[in-house]
TORKOL-17496 format. One record per atom (N, C-alpha, C): z negated, x negated, y; residue in one letter; atom name; residue number from 0. Coordinates in steps of 0.02 Angstrom, whole numbers. Layout:
BEGIN
Z X Y A CA NUM
...
//
This chain:
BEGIN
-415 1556 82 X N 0
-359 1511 86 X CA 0
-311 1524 28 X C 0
-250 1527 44 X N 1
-200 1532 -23 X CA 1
-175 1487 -43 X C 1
-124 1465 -101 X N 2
-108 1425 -136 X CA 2
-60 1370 -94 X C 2
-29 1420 -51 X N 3
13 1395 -24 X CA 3
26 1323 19 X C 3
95 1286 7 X N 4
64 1227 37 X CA 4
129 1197 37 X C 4
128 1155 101 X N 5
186 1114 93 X CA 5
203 1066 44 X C 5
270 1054 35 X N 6
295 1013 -30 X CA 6
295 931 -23 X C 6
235 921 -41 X N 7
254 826 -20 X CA 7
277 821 -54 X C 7
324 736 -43 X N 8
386 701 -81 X CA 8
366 634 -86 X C 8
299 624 -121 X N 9
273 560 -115 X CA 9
335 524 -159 X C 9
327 569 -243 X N 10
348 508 -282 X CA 10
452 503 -276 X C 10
480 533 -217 X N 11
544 534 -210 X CA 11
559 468 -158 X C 11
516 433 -167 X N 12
524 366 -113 X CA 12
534 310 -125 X C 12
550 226 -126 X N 13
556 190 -143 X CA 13
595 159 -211 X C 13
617 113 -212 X N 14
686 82 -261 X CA 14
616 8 -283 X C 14
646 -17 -341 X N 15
620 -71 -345 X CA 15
635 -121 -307 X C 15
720 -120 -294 X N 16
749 -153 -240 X CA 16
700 -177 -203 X C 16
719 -115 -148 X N 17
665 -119 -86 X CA 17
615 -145 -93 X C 17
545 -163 -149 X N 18
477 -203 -152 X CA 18
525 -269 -180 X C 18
568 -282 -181 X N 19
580 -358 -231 X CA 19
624 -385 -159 X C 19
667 -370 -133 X N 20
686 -376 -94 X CA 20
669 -422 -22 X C 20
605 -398 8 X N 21
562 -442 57 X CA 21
538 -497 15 X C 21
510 -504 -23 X N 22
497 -559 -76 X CA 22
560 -608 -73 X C 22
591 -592 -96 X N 23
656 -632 -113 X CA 23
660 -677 -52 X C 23
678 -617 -7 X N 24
744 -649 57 X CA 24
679 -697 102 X C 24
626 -681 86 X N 25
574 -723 130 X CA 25
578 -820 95 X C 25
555 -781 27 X N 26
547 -877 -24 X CA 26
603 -901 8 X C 26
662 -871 -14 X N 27
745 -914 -1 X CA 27
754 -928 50 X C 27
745 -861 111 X N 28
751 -903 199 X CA 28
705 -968 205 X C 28
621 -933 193 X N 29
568 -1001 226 X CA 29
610 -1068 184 X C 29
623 -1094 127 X N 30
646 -1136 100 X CA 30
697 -1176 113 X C 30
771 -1114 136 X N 31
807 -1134 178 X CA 31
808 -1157 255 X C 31
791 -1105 266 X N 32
781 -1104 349 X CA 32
741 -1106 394 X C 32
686 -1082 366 X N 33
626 -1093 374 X CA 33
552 -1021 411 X C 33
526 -1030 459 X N 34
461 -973 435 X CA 34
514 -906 486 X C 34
549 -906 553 X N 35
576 -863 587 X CA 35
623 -835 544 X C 35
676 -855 520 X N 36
715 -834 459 X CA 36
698 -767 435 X C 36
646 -796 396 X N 37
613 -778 311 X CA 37
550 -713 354 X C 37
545 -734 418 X N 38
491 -662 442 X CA 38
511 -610 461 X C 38
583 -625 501 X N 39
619 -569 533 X CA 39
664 -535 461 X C 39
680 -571 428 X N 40
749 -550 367 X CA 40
675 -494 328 X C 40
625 -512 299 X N 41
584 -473 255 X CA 41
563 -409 309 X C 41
532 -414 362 X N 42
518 -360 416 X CA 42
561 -321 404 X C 42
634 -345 413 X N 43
680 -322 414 X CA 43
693 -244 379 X C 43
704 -294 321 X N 44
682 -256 241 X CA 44
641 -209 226 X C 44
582 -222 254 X N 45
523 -181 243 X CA 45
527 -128 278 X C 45
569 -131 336 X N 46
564 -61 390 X CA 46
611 -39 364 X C 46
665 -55 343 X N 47
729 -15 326 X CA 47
698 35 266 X C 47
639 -8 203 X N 48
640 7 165 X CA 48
586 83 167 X C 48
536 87 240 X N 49
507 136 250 X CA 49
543 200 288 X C 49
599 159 336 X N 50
642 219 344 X CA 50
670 255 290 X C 50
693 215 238 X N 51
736 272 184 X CA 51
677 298 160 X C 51
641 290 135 X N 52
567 350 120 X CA 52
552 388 162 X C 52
579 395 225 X N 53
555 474 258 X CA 53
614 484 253 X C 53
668 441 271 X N 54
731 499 245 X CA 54
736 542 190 X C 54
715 515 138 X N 55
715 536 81 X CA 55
650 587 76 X C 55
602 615 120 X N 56
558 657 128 X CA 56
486 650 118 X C 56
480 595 115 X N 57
404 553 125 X CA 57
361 570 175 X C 57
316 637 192 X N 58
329 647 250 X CA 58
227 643 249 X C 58
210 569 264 X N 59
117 566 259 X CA 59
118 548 339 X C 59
117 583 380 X N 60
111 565 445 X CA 60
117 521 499 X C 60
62 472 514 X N 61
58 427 552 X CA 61
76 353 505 X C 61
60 354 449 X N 62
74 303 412 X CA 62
130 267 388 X C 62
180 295 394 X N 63
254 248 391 X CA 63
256 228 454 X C 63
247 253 526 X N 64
240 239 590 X CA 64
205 182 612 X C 64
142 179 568 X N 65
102 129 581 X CA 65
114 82 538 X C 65
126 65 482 X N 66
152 17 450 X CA 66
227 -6 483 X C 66
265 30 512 X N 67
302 -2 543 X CA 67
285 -59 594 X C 67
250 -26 650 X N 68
213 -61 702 X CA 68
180 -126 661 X C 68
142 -123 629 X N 69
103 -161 589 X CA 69
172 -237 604 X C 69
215 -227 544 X N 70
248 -267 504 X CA 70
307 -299 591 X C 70
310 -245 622 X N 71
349 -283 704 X CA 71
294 -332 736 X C 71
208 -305 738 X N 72
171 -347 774 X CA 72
164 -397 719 X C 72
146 -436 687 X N 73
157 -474 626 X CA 73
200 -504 628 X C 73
238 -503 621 X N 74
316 -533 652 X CA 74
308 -576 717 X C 74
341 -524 767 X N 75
305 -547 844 X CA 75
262 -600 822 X C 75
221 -595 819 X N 76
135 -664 842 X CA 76
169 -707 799 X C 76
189 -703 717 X N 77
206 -772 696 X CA 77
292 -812 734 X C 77
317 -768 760 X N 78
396 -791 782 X CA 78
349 -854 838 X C 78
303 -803 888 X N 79
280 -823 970 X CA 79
256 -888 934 X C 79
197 -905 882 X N 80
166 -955 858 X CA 80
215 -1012 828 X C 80
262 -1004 798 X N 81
337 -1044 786 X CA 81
360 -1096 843 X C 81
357 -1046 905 X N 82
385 -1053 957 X CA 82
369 -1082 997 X C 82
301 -1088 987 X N 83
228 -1111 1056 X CA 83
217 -1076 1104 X C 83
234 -1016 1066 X N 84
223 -987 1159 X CA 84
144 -961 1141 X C 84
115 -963 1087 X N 85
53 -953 1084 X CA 85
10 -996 1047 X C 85
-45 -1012 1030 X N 86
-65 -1061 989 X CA 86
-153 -1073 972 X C 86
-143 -1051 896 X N 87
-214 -1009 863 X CA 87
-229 -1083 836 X C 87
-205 -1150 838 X N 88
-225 -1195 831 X CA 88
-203 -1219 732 X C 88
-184 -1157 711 X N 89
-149 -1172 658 X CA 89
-73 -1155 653 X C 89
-46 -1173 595 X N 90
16 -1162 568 X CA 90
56 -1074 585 X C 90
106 -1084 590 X N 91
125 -1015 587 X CA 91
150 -993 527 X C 91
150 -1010 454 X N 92
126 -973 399 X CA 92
65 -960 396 X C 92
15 -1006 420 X N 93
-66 -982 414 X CA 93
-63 -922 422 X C 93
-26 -917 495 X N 94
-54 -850 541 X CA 94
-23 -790 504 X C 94
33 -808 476 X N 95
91 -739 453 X CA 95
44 -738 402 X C 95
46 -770 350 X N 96
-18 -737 297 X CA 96
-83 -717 310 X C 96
-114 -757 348 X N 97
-180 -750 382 X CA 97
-208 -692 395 X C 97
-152 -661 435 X N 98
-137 -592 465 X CA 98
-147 -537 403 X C 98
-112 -545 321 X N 99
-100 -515 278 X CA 99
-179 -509 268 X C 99
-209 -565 243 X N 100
-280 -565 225 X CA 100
-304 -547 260 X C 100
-306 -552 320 X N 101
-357 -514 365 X CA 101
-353 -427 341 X C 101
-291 -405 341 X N 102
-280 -328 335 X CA 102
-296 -301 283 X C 102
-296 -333 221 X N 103
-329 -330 138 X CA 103
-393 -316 167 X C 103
-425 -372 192 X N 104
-507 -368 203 X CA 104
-510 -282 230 X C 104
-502 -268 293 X N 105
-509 -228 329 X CA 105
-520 -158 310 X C 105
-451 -159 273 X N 106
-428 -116 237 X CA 106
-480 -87 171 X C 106
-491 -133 141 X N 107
-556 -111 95 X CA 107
-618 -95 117 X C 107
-642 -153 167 X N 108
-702 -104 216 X CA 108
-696 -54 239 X C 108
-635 -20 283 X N 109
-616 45 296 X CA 109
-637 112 248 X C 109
-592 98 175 X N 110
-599 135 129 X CA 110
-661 139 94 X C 110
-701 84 120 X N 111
-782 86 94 X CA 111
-800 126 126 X C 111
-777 119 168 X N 112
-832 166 245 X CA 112
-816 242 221 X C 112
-771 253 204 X N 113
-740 329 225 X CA 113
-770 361 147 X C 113
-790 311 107 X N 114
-830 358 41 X CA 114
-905 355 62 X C 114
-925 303 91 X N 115
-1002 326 111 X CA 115
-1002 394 154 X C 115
-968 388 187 X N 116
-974 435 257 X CA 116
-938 491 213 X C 116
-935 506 145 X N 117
-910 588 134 X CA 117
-838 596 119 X C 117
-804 541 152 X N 118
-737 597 160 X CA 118
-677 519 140 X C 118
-683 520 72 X N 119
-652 468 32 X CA 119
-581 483 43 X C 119
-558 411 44 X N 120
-467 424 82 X CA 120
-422 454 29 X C 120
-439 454 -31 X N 121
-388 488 -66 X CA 121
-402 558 -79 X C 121
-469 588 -69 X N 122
-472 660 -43 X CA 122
-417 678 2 X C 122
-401 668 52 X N 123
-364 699 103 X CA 123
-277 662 98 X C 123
-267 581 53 X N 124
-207 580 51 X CA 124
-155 600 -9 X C 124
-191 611 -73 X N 125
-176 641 -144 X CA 125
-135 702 -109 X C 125
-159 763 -85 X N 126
-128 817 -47 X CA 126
-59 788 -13 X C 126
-51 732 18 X N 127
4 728 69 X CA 127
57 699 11 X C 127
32 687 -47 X N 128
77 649 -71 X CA 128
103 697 -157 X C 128
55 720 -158 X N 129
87 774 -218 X CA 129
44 826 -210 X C 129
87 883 -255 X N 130
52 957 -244 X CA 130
-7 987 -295 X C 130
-50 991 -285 X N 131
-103 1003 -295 X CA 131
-114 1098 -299 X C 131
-141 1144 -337 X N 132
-164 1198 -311 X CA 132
-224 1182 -270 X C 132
-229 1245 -227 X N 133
-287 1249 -183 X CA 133
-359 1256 -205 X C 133
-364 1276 -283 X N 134
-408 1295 -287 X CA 134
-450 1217 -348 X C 134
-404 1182 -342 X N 135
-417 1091 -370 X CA 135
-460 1079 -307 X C 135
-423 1078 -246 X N 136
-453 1048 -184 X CA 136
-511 1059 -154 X C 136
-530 1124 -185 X N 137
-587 1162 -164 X CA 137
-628 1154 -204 X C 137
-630 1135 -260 X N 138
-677 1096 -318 X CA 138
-737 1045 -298 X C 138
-793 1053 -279 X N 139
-829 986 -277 X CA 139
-812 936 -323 X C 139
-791 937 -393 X N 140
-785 890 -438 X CA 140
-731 846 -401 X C 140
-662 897 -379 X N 141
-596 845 -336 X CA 141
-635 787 -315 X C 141
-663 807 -231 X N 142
-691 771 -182 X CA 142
-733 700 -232 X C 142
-770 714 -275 X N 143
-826 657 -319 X CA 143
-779 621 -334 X C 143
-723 648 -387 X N 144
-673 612 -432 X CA 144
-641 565 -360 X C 144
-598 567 -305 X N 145
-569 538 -275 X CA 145
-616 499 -250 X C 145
-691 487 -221 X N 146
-731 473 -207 X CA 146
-738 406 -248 X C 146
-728 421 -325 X N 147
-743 369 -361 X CA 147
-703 308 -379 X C 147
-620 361 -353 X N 148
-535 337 -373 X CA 148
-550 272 -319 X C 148
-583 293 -247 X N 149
-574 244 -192 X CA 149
-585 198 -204 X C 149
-665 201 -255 X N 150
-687 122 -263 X CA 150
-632 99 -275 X C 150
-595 99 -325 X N 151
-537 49 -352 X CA 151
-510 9 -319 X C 151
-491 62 -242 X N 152
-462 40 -187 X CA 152
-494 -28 -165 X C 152
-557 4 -143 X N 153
-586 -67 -111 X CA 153
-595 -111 -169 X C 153
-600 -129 -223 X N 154
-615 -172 -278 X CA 154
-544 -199 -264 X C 154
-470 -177 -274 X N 155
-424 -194 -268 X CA 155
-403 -243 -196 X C 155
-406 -208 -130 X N 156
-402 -241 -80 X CA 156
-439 -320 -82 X C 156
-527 -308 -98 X N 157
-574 -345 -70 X CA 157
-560 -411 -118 X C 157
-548 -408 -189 X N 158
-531 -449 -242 X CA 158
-441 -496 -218 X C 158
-395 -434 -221 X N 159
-332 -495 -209 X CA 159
-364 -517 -133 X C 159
-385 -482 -103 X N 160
-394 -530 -43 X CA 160
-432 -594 -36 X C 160
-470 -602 -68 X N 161
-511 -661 -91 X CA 161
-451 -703 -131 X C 161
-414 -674 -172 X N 162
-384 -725 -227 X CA 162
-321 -736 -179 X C 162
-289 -720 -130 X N 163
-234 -739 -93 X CA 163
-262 -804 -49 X C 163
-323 -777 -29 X N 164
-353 -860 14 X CA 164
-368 -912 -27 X C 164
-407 -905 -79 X N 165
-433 -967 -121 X CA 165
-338 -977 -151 X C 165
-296 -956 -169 X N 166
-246 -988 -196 X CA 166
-208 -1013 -116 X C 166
-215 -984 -61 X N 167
-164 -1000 -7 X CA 167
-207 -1080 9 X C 167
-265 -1082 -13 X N 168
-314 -1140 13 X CA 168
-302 -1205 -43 X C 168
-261 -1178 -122 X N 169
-277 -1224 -177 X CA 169
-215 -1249 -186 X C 169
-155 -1236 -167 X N 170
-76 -1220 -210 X CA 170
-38 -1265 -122 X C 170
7 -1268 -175 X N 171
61 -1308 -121 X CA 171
106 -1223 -85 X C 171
133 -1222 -36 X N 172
168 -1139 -28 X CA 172
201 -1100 -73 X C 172
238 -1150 -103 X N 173
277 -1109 -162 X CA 173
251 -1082 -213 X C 173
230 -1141 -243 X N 174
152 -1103 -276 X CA 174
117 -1033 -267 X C 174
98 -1053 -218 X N 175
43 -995 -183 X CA 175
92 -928 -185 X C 175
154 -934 -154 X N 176
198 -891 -138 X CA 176
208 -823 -202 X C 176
243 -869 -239 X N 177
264 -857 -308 X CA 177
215 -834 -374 X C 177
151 -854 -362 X N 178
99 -858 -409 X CA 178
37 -784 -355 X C 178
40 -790 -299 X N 179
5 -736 -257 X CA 179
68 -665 -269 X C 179
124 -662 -267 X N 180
162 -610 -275 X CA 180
168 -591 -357 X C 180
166 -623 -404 X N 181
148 -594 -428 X CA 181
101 -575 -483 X C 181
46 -603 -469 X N 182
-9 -591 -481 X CA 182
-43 -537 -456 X C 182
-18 -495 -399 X N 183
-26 -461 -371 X CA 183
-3 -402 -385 X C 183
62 -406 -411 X N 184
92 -349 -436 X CA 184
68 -324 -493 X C 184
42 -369 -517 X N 185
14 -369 -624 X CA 185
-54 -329 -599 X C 185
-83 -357 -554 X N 186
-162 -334 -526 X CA 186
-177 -241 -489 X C 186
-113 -234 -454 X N 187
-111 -181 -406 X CA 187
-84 -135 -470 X C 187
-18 -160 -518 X N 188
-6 -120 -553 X CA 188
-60 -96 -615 X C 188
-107 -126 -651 X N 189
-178 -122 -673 X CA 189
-218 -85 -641 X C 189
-233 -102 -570 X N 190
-274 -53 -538 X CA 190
-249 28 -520 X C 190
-180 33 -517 X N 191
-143 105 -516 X CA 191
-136 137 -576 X C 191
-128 116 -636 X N 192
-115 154 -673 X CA 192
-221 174 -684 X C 192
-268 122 -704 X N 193
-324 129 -722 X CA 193
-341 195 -677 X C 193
-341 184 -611 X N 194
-339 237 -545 X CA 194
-328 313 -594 X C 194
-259 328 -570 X N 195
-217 380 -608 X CA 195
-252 413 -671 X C 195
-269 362 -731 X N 196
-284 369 -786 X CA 196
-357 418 -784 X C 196
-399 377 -714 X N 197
-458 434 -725 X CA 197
-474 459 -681 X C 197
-430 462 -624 X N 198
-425 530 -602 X CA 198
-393 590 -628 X C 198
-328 590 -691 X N 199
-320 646 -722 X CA 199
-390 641 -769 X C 199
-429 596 -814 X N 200
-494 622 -846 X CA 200
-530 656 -798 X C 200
-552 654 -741 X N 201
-598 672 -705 X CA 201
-579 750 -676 X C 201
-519 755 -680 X N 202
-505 835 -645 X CA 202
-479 875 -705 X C 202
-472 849 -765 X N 203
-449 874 -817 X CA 203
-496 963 -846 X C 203
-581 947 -814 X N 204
-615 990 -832 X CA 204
-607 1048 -784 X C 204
-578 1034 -732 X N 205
-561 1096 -665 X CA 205
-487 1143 -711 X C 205
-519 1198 -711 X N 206
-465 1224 -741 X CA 206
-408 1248 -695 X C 206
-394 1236 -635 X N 207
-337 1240 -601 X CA 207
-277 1180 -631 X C 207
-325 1139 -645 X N 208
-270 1070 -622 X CA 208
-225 1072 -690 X C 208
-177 1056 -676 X N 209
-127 1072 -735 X CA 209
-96 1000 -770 X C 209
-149 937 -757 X N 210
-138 890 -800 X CA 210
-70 820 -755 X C 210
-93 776 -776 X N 211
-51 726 -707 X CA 211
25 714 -742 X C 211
36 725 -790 X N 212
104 734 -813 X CA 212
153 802 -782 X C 212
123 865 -776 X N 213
155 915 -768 X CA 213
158 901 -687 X C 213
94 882 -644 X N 214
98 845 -564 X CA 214
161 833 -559 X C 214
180 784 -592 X N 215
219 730 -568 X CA 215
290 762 -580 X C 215
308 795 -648 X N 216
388 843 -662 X CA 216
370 915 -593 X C 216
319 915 -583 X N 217
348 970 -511 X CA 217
362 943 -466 X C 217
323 881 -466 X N 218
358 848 -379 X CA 218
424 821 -394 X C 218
451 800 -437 X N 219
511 761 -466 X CA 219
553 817 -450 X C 219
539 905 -462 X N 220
590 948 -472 X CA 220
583 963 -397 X C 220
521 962 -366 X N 221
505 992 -292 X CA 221
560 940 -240 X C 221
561 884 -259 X N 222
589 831 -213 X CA 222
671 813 -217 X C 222
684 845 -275 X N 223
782 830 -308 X CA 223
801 895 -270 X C 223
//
């Protein structure tokens, strides 16, 4: 196999805008206007905000596709539950968040699964998202190190997901709203950098890998 490899454009994607943005226009609509508002205006947001990341050359396959779908069906069920045209016997914020927690959960069992079973998700998505030599990838140490990066994952998912229900169960909405967003950000941003931090320790001894600082100025130069 040779070095050769297509150029992902992970880190050429996203504005802060765009993550502060659905936040915003959701608190201010539900407040104003109430849960249809504040679901369709953030959806909104959120798809626009995954289209300009493949415009901009984001190119991880099925996954902007499916997070699209995701965030339209999500939508859909809480508008229909608003509406009565369906009825889970609770609220239709229950359900619009409900829905969130449910996918946290899932989502970390998933990524549990895929390190028992061998083939840990950031083995195969690190590649789609920055460039790597071939001969990092071919490393047994890679495969262990990402193996170990995942836990984080699921520690991350399985944890805010627990702390979004016990606060969605303790707090008045706003509360919950305001205090779950960003607590979340402080938490996810802790768990990414810690992530990062030892996965460059962990591949540091592969002498291909050329260190997560120099990573990141090739994709920056690969993606401008």
């Amino acid at each position: 196999m040779t070095d050769a490899q297509p150029s992902p454009a992970g880190f050429a994607g996203g504005s802060n805008l765009d993550q502060l943005m659905p936040v915003l226009l959701f608190f201010v609509l539900f407040n104003v206007w109430g849960i249809i508002p504040a679901v369709i205006a953030a959806t909104g947001w959120s798809i626009k905000a995954a289209v300009g990341r493949r415009q901009r050359g984001l190119t991880i396959g099925w996954w902007l596709p499916g997070v699209t779908i995701y965030l339209l069906i999500r939508a859909a069920i809480t508008v229909a539950v608003e509406e009565e045209l369906i009825d889970f016997g609770i609220s239709s914020e229950a359900v619009y968040f409900g829905i969130g927690f449910a996918t946290k959960f899932l989502i970390g069992v998933a990524v549990a699964v895929t390190i028992v079973a061998a083939r840990p998700v950031l083995a195969w998505a690190i590649p789609m998202v920055v460039r790597l030599p071939q001969a990092v990838l071919d490393d047994p140490r890679y495969r262990r190190v990402m193996a170990n990066a995942s836990w984080i994952i699921v520690f991350y998912e399985l944890t805010s997901a627990t702390w979004d229900v016990w606060l969605y169960n303790n707090s008045g909405f706003n509360l919950f709203f305001l205090a779950r967003s960003g607590t979340n950000f402080i938490f996810a941003f802790v768990c990414i950098t810690v992530g990062l931090m030892y996965i460059d320790r962990g591949l540091e001894p592969i002498e291909a890998y050329p260190g997560i600082t120099e990573v990141i100025e090739n994709q920056g130069r690969a993606t401008s």
